[in-house]
C-alpha positions as CSV (number, residue, x, y, z in Angstrom):
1,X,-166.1,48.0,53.8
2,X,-166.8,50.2,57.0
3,X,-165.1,47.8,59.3
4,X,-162.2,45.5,59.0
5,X,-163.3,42.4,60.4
6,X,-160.7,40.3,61.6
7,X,-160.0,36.6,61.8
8,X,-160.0,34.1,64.4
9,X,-156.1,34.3,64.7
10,X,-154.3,37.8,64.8
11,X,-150.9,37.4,66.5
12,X,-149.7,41.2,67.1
13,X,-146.3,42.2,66.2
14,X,-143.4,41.7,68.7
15,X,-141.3,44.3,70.1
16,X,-138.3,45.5,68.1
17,X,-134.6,44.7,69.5
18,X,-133.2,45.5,66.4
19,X,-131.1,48.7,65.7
20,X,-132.8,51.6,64.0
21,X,-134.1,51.5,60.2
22,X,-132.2,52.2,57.2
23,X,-133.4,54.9,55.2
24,X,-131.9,55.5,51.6
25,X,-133.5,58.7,50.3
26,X,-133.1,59.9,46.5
27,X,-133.3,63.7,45.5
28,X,-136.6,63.0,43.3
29,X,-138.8,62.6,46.2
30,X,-139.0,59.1,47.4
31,X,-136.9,56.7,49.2
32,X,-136.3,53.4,49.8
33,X,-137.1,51.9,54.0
34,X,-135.5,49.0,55.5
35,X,-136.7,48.1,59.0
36,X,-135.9,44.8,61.4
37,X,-138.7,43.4,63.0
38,X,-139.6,40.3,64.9
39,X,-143.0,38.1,63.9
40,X,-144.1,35.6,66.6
41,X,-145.4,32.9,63.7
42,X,-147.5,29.9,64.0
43,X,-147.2,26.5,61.9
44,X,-151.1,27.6,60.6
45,X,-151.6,30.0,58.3
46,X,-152.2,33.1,60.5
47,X,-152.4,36.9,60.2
48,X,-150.4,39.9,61.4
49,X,-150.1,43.2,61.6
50,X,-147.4,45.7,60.7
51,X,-148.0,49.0,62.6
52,X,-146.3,52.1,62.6
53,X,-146.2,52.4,58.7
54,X,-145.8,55.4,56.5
55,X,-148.5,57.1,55.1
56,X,-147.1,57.0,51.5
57,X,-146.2,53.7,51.3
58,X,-146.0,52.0,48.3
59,X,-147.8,48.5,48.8
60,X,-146.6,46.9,46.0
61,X,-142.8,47.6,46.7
62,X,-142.9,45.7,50.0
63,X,-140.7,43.0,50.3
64,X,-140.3,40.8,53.6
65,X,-136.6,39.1,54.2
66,X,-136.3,36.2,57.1
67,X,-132.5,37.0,59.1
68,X,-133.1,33.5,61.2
69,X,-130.1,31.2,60.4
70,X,-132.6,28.7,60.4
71,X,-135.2,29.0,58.1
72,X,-139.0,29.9,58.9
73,X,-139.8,29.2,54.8
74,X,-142.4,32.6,55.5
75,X,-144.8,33.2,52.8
76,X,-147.0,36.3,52.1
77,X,-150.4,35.0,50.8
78,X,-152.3,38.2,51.1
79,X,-151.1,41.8,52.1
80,X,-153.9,44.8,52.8
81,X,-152.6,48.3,53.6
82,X,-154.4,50.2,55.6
83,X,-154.0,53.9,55.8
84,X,-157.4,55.1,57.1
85,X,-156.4,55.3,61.0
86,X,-159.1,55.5,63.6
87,X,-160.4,58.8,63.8
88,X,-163.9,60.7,65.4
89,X,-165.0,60.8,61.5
90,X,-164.1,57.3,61.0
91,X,-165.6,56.2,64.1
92,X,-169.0,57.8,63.3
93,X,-168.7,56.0,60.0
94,X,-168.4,52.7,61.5
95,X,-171.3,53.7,64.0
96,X,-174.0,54.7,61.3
97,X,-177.2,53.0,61.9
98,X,-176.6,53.0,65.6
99,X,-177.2,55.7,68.4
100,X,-174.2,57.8,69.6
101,X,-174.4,60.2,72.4
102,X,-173.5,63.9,71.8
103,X,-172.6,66.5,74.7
104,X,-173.5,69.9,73.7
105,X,-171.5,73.0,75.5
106,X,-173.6,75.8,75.8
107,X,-172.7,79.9,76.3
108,X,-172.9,79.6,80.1
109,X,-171.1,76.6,80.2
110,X,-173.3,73.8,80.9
111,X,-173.5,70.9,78.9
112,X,-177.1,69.7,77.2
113,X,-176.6,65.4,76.4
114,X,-178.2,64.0,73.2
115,X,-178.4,60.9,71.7
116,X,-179.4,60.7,68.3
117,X,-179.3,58.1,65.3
118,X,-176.1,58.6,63.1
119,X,-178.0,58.1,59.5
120,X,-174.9,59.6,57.9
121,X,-171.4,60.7,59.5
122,X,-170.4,63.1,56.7
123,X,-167.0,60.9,56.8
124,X,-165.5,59.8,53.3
125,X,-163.3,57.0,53.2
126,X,-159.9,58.1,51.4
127,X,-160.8,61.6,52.4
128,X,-163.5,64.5,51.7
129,X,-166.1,65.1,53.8
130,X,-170.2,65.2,53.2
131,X,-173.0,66.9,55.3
132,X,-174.0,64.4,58.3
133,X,-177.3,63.5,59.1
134,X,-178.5,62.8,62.5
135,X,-182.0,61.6,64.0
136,X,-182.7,62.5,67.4
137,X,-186.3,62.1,68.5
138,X,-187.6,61.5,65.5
139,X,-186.6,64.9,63.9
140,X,-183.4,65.0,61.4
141,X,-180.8,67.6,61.3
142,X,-178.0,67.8,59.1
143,X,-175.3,68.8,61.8
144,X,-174.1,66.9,64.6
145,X,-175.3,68.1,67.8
146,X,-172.5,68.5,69.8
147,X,-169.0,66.4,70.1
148,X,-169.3,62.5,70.1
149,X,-168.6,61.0,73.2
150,X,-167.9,57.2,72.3
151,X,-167.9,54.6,74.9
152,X,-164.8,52.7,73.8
153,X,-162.6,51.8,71.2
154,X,-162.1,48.5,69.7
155,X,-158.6,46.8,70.4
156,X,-158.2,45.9,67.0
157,X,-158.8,49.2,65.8
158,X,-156.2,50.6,63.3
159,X,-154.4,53.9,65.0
160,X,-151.6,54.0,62.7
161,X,-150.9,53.1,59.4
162,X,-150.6,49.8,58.7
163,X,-149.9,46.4,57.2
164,X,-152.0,43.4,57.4
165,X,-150.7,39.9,56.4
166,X,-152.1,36.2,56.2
167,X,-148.8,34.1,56.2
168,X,-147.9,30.5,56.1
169,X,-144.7,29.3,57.3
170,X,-143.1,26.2,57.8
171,X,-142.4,26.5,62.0
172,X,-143.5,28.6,64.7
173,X,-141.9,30.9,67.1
174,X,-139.9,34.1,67.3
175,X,-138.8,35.1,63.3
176,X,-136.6,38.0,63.0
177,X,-137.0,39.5,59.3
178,X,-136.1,42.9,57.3
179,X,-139.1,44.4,56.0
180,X,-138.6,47.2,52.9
181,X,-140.7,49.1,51.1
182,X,-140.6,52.6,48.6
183,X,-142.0,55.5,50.5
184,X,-142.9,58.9,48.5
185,X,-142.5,62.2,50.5
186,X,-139.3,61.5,51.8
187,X,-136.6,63.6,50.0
188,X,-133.2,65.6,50.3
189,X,-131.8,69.2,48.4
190,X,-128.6,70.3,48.8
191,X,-127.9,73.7,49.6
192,X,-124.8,75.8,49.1
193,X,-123.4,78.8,50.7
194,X,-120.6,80.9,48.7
195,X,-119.4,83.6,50.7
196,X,-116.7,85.9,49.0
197,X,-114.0,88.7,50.9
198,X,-114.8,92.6,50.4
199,X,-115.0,94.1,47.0
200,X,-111.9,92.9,45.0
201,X,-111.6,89.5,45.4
202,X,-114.0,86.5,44.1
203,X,-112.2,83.7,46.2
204,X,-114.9,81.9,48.1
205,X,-116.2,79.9,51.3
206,X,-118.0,77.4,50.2
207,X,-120.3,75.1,52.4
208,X,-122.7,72.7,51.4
209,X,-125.4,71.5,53.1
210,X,-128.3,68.6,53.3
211,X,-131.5,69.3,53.8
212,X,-133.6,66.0,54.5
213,X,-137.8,66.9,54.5
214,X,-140.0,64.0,55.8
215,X,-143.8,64.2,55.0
216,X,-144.4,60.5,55.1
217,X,-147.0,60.9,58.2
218,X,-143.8,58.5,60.3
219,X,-141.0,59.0,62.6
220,X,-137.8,57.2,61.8
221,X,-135.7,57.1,65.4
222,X,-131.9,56.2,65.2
223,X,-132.3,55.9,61.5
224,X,-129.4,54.8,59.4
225,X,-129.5,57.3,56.6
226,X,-127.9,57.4,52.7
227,X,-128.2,59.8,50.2
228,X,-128.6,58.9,46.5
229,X,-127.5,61.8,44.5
230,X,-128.5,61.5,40.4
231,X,-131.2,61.3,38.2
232,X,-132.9,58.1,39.4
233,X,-135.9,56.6,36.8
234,X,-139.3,56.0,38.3
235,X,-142.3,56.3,37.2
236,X,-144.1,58.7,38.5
237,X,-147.6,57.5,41.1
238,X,-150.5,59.9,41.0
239,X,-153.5,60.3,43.4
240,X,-151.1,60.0,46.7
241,X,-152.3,61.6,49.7
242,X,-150.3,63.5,50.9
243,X,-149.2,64.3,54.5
244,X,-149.9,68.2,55.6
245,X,-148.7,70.3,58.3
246,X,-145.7,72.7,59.7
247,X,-142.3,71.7,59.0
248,X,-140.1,72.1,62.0
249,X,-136.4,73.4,61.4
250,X,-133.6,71.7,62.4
251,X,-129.7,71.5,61.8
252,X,-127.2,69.3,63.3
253,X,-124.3,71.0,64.7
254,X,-120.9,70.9,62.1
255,X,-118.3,68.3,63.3
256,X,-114.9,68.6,61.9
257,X,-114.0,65.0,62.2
258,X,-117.8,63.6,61.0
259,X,-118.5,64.7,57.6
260,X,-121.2,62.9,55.3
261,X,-119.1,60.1,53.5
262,X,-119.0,60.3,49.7
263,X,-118.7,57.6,47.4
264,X,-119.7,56.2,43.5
265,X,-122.5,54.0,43.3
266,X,-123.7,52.6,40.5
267,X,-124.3,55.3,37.9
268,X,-125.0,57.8,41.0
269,X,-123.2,59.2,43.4
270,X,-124.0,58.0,47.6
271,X,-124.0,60.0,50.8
272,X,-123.7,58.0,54.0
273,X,-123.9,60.0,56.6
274,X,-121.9,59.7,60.2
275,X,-124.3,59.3,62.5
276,X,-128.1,57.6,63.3
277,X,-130.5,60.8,63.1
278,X,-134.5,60.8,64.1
279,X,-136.0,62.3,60.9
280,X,-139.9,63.3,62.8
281,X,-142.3,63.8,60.4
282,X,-142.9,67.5,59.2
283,X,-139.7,68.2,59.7
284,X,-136.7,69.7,58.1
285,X,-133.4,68.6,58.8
286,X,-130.0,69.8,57.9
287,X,-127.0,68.4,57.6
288,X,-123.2,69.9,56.8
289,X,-121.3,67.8,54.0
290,X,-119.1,70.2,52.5
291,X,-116.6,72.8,53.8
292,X,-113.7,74.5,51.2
293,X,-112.3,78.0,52.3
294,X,-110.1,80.1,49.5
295,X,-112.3,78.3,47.0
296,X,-111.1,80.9,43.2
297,X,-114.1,81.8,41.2
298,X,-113.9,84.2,37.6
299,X,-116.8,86.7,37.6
300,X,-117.6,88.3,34.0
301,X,-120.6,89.8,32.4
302,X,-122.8,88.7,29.7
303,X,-125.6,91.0,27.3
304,X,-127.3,88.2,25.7
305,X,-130.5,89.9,24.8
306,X,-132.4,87.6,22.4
307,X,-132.5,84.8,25.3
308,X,-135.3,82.4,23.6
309,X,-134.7,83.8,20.3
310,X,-132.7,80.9,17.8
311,X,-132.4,79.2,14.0
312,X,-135.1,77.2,13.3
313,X,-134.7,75.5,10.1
314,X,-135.0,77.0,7.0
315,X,-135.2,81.0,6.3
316,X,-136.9,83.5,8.4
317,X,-137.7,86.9,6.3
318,X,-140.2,88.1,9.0
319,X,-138.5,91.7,9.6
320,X,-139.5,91.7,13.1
321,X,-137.8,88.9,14.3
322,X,-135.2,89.3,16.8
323,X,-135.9,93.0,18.1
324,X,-135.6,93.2,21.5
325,X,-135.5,96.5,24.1
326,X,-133.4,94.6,26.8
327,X,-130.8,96.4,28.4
328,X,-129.8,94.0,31.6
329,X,-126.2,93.0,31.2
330,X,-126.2,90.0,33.3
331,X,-123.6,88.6,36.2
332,X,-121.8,85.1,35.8
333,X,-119.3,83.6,38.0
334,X,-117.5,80.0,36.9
335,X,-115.5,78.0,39.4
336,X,-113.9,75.0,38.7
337,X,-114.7,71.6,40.7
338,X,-110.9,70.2,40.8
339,X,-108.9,69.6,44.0
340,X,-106.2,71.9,42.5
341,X,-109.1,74.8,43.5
342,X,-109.9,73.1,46.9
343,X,-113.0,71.5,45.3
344,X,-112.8,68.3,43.3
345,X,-115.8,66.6,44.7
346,X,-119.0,65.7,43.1
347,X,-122.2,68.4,43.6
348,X,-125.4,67.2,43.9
349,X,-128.3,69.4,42.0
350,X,-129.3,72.2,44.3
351,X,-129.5,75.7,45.4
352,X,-126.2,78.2,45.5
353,X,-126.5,81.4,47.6
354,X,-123.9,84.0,46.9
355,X,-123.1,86.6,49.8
356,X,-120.4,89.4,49.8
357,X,-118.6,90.5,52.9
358,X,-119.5,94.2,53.3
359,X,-116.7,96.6,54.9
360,X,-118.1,96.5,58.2
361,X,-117.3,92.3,57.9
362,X,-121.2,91.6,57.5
363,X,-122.2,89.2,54.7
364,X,-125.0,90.4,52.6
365,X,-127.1,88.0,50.1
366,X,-126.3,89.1,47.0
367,X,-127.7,86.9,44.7
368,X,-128.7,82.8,44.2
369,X,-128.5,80.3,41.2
370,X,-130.0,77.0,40.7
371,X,-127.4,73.9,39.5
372,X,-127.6,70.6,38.2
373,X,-125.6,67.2,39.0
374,X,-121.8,68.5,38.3
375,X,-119.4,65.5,38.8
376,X,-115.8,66.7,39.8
377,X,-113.1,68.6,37.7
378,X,-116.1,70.3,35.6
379,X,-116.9,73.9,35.5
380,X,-119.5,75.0,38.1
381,X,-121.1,78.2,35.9
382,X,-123.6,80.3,37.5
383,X,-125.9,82.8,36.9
384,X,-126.2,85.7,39.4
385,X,-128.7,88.0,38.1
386,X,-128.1,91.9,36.2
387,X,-125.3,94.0,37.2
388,X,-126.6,97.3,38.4
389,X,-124.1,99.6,36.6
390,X,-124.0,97.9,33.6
391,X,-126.3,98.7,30.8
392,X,-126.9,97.4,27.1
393,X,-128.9,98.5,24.3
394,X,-129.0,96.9,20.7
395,X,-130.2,98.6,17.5
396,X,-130.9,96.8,14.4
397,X,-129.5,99.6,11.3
398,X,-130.2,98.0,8.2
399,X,-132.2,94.8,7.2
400,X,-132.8,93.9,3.5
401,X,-133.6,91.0,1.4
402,X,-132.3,90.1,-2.3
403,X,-134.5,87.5,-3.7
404,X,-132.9,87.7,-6.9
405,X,-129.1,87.0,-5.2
406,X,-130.8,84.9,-2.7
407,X,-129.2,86.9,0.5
408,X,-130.7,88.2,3.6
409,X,-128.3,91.3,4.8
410,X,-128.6,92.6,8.4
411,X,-126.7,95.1,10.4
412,X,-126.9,95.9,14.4
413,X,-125.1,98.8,16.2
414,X,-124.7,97.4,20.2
415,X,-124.1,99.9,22.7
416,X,-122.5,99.0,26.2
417,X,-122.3,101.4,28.8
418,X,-120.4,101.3,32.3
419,X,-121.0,103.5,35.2
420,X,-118.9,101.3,37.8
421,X,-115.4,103.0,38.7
422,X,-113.1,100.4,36.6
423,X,-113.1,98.8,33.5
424,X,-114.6,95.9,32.7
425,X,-115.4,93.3,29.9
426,X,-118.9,92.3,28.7
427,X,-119.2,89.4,26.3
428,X,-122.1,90.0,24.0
429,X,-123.7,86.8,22.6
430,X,-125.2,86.9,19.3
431,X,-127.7,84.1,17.7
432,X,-127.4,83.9,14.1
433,X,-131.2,83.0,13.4
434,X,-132.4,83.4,9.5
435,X,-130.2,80.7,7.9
436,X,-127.9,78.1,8.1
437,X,-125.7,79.7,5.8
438,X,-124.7,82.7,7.1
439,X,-120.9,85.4,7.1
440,X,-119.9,88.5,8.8
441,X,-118.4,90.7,6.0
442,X,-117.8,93.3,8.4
443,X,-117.5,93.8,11.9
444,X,-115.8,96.0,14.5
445,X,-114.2,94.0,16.9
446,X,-113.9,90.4,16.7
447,X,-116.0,87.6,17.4
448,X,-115.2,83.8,18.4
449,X,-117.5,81.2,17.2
450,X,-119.8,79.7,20.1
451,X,-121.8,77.1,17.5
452,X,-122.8,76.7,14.1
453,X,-125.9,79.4,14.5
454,X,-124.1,81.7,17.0
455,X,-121.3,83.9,18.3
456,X,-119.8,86.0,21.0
457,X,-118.1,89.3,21.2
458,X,-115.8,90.0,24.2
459,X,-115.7,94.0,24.7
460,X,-113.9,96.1,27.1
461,X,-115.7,98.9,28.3
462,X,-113.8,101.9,30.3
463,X,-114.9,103.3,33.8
464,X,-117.9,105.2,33.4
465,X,-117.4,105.1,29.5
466,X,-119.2,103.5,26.4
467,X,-118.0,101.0,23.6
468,X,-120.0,100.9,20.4
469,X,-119.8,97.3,18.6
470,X,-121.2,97.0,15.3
471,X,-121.6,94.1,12.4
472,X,-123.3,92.9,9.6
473,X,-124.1,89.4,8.6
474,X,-125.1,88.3,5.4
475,X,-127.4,85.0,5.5
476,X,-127.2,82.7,1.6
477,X,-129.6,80.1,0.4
């Protein structure tokens, strides 16, 4: 339909009184509205309409709860949603057929009037656009002439999103009710912030923070906002328009006594936090929820070249498996989330920045890491990228196989080099990957058992010195 025609009886929607809407957003992207409203209702079955709606709604997750200690007995018996607001393209469509007069602006400023026959606006409903086609004096062009000038709007035109319902109820008069619904483009990240002394120490500053980002096309003022941290099933909508534009930064100003509040819930974890906010649409918002100083993290190194290289099933003879020229000795640093290290709280899945304090007391970015959901007393493990001084190189020496004796024999010579001023230790993980059955008859240093396909060496290496590690493993069937 071009045009929404509506019925004899449209009673608008009153005024609010109510306090702002609550607003429970989920890390996956979506969250869930609750707004008070008031419906002027008659005994007949009339209809009315919900403004002020967000873009994404999803129609089928609306739900209407009367808050009237006496009872209105309010029935839905039809809902539309209409996210197509009034605009010049929509306007033209609902004009086609009919003359529409154009004003032209020329070079020198003046402005030439046409009117012409709209035969097609070039407006698609739900989005796209085609070529218009205008007839103005019995000649056709396919390009408007100059900027529509309309000569008013309809009253009951649709300038926001919105809801329309036909409802029955058992009593008029004023009906205060909760409207929810599930929005998409609504969603929170948390971001953290470790920042660690001058060279020497890896005791940290950690702050956390909540990033709220609303694309739903609607303001929210004075909402009521919770945070549900955890992996949340829900199936997944496709073909949702989405809202576009700049996102506007914004954080709210640390309080010391006014810190998100953290509790259980359900399977998940909720975030209330302290205050009503105004989450504007296209914006970004940020929130503080996490403060530790003195926080003690272990840095150590790992040369794990054969990253994506494992035991299949079965026996692998191909000779070229597992060579690899990688020499990037990488950086790790594992905290633990107890209260005895000034943590002991649960971490929502986000982004960790790492910054070191340089000698001049200016903190420089020195690396990120991406974590998941870590409930408390578990070990926070990150990875920080390569160290710069550090340098690996692996050599496979001898690979044979013995049909007859059933026995794959292979033998690797790993060199580890150090150009930093002190010693350190590089552990050196090792996948086992031709066999299930598999034994180190020889090795230089020993080895710890990660799982039943691999293991790790842990090898000191001397300031600006070497340490050559070799082993051999023998593989059965």
């Amino acid at each position: 339909m071009k045009k929404i025609t509506m019925l004899s009886v449209l009673i608008p929607l009153a005024a609010c009184a109510f306090a702002g809407p609550q607003v429970t957003i989920y890390n996956d992207g979506f969250a869930t509205v609750k707004e008070e409203r008031t419906l002027t209702l008659q005994s007949l079955p009339s209809e009315v309409r919900i403004t002020d709606m967000s873009r994404q709604l999803e129609p089928d997750s609306v739900m209407l709860r009367e808050l009237a200690a006496e009872p209105f007995g309010v029935k839905i018996l039809e809902q539309s949603f209409i996210n197509d607001p009034l605009t010049e393209g929509l306007l033209l469509y609902q004009l086609e057929g009919k003359e529409v007069r154009f004003e032209e602006k020329r070079k020198d400023g003046t402005i030439k009037e046409h009117v012409g026959k709209v035969i097609r606006s070039g407006y698609v409903p739900g989005g796209g656009s085609e070529q218009p086609i205008i007839e103005e004096e019995g000649a056709v062009r396919f390009s408007l002439p100059g900027q529509p000038v309309f000569e008013g709007i309809d009253p009951n035109a649709f300038l926001k999103p919105s809801l329309v319902w036909q409802l029955a109820s058992q009593r008029g008069g004023e009906c205060p009710v909760e409207i929810s619904y599930v929005t998409a483009d609504l969603s929170w990240e948390a971001t953290y912030n470790l920042v660690a002394p001058a060279e020497g120490s890896d005791a940290f500053d950690v702050s956390g923070w909540i990033s709220l980002n609303n694309q739903t096309g609607k303001d929210f003022q004075d909402a009521e906002v919770k945070l549900i941290a955890g992996d949340v099933q829900k199936v997944q909508a496709y073909n949702v328009r989405r809202a576009g534009g700049r996102r506007v930064m914004y954080a709210m100003a640390p309080d010391e006594e006014a810190m998100p509040e953290e509790r259980a819930f359900d399977e998940f974890h909720l975030y209330t936090l302290p205050r009503p906010v105004r989450l504007r649409n296209n914006e970004l918002k940020q929130v503080e929820f996490l403060r530790a100083a003195g926080v003690k993290g272990v840095r150590y190194y790992v040369y794990n070249p054969l990253i994506g290289f494992r035991y299949y099933g079965g026996r692998n003879e191909d000779p070229d498996y597992g060579l690899t020229d990688s020499k990037k000795v990488g950086v790790r640093i594992e905290i633990s989330n107890s209260d005895t290290n000034g943590l002991g709280v649960p971490l929502p899945k986000g982004r960790m920045r790492l910054y070191r304090t340089d000698v001049d007391g200016r903190r420089e970015f020195t690396g990120e890491s991406q974590i998941d959901h870590l409930p408390k007393n578990e070990l926070l493990k990150l990875d920080m990228g390569s160290a710069f001084d550090l340098v690996g190189e692996r050599k496979r020496t001898d690979f044979s196989v013995d049909s007859t004796a059933k026995r794959i024999t292979e033998s690797f010579e790993i060199k580890l080099r150090n150009r930093k001023e002190t010693p350190v230790e590089i552990r050196v993980v090792e996948p086992l990957y031709r066999g299930a059955k598999w034994r180190i008859p020889v090795s230089s240093m020993e080895f710890t058992q990660v799982d039943a396909q691999t293991i790790e060496f842990r090898a000191p290496v001397p300031p600006d010195g070497e340490t050559v590690l070799t082993y051999t493993v023998h593989y059965r069937w």
